[in-house]
C-alpha positions, -999 to 999 in steps of 0.1 A, spaced: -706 920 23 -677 939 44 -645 924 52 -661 918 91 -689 898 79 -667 877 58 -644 872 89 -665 866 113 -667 832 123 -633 833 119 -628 858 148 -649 840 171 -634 809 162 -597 827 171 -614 846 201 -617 802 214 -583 796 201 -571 825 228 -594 812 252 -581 777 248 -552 793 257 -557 808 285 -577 779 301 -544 757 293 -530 785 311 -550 790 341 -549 745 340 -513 745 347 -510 772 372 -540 752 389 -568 777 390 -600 764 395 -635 768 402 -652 799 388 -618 810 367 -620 777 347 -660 777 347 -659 813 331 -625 799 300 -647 765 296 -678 789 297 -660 815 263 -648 782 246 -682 763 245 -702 797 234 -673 804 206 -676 770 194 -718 772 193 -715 807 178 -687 801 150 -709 775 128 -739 788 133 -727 824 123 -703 811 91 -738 785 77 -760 817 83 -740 842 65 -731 816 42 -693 823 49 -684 784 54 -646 779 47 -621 755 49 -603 779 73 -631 781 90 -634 745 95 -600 739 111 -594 765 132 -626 750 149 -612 717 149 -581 727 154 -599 746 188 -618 718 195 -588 690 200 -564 715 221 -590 718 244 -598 679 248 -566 667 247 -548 688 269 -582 687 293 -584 648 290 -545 646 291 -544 665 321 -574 649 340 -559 615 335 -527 627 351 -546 639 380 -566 603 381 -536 586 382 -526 594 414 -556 581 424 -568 542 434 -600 543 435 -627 524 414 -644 556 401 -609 570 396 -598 539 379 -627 534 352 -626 572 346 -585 573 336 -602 539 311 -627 561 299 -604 590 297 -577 570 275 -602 564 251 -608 594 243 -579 609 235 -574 575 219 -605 585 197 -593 622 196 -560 613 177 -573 591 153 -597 624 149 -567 645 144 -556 617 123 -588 621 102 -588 662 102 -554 663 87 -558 634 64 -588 650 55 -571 685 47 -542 667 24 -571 653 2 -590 682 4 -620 668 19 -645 678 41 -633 680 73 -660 702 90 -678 685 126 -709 665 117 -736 658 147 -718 634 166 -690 655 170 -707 684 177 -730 662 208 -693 650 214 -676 688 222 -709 696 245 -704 662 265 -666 677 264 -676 709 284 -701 690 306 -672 668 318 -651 697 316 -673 716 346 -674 686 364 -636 686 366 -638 722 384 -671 722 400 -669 687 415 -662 709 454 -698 722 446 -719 695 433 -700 664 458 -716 678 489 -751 684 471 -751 653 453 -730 633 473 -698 611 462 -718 578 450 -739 599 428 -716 623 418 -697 595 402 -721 577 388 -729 615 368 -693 618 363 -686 582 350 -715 585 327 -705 617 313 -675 599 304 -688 566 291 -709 590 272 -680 613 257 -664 583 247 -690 569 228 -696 599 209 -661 599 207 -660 569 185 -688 577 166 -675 604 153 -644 585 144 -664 563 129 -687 588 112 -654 609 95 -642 574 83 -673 567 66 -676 605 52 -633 597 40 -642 563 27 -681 554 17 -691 520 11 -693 506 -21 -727 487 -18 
C-alpha cells in the first residue's frame, strides 16, 4: 500500500480541519446563506468520508481518530457558541428554549472533549461510536437551519419552523448526552 492510501483518511480528515476553518472564518465576518451551506456542506462529507475510507482500507489510527474529533468539536462549539450569542439578543420563547438547548450541548461537548483527551492520556479508544456519529449529522442539520432559516421561514412559516428547529435541538442534545454517556461507559464498564 502507497504512502496516499495509508494517508488518506487523514487528508480528508485535514481537508475538514481547513474547512472548519474557513466556515469559523466566513461565521465571524457574517457570511451567510449559500457560502456557509457550501463550508457546512465539505465538513459533513469529510467527516462521512474519513471513517468510512480509514475502516475500508483498514488504515484506522489513533491519528486518525482525533483529528476527527478534534474536527468534530471546533465545529460544534464554535457553531453552538456562536448561535447562543446570537440567541441572546433575543426574548422570545423559541429563542429562549433554543440558547437552553444550546447550553447543553456544548455543556455535553466539553465533557466530550473531557472524555477524548482523557481517553488519549490512557490510551483508550477514543474513536466516535453511533450516537456520536447520529449526533455530528443532527449537528449539520441544525447547522443549515442556522443559515437557511431566510429560506425555509417563508415556506414553512415561523410556528413550524420552530417547532423543526427546537426539535433539532432537543434532538442534538440528547444525542449529545448519550454519547457522553456512551464514552463514559466505553472509559469505565460496569462491574456486574
Amino acid at each position: 500500500m502507497n504512502n496516499i492510501n495509508k494517508n488518506l483518511a487523514n487528508m480528508i480528515t485535514g481537508i475538514g480541519l481547513i474547512a472548519v476553518i474557513l466556515f469559523i472564518t466566513f461565521l465571524f465576518k457574517g457570511y451567510s446563506g449559500p457560502v456557509m451551506i457550501v463550508a457546512i456542506s465539505i465538513v459533513a462529507l469529510t467527516d462521512l468520508m474519513d471513517g468510512a475510507i480509514a475502516r475500508g482500507l483498514k488504515i484506522v489510527s489513533q491519528l486518525g481518530k482525533s483529528l476527527d474529533r478534534a474536527r468534530d468539536k471546533l465545529f460544534a462549539c464554535v457553531l453552538f457558541g456562536f448561535e447562543l450569542g446570537r440567541l441572546l439578543e433575543k426574548s422570545d420563547i423559541v429563542s429562549n428554549a433554543a440558547s437552553a438547548f444550546l447550553v447543553a450541548i456544548l455543556l455535553f461537548e466539553l465533557g466530550l472533549i473531557g472524555t477524548w483527551i482523557f481517553g488519549l492520556k490512557k490510551k483508550l479508544d477514543v474513536s466516535a461510536h453511533v450516537w456520536g456519529k447520529r449526533k455530528m449529522w443532527f449537528y449539520f442539520f441544525s447547522a443549515y437551519l442556522f443559515f437557511v432559516d431566510v429560506y425555509f421561514v417563508p415556506f414553512l412559516g415561523n410556528q413550524i419552523f420552530g417547532v423543526v428547529f427546537l426539535s433539532c435541538l432537543a434532538i442534538s442534545a440528547l444525542l449529545a448526552f448519550l454519547s457522553l454517556w456512551g464514552y463514559i461507559q466505553r472509559f469505565f464498564p460496569s462491574k456486574t
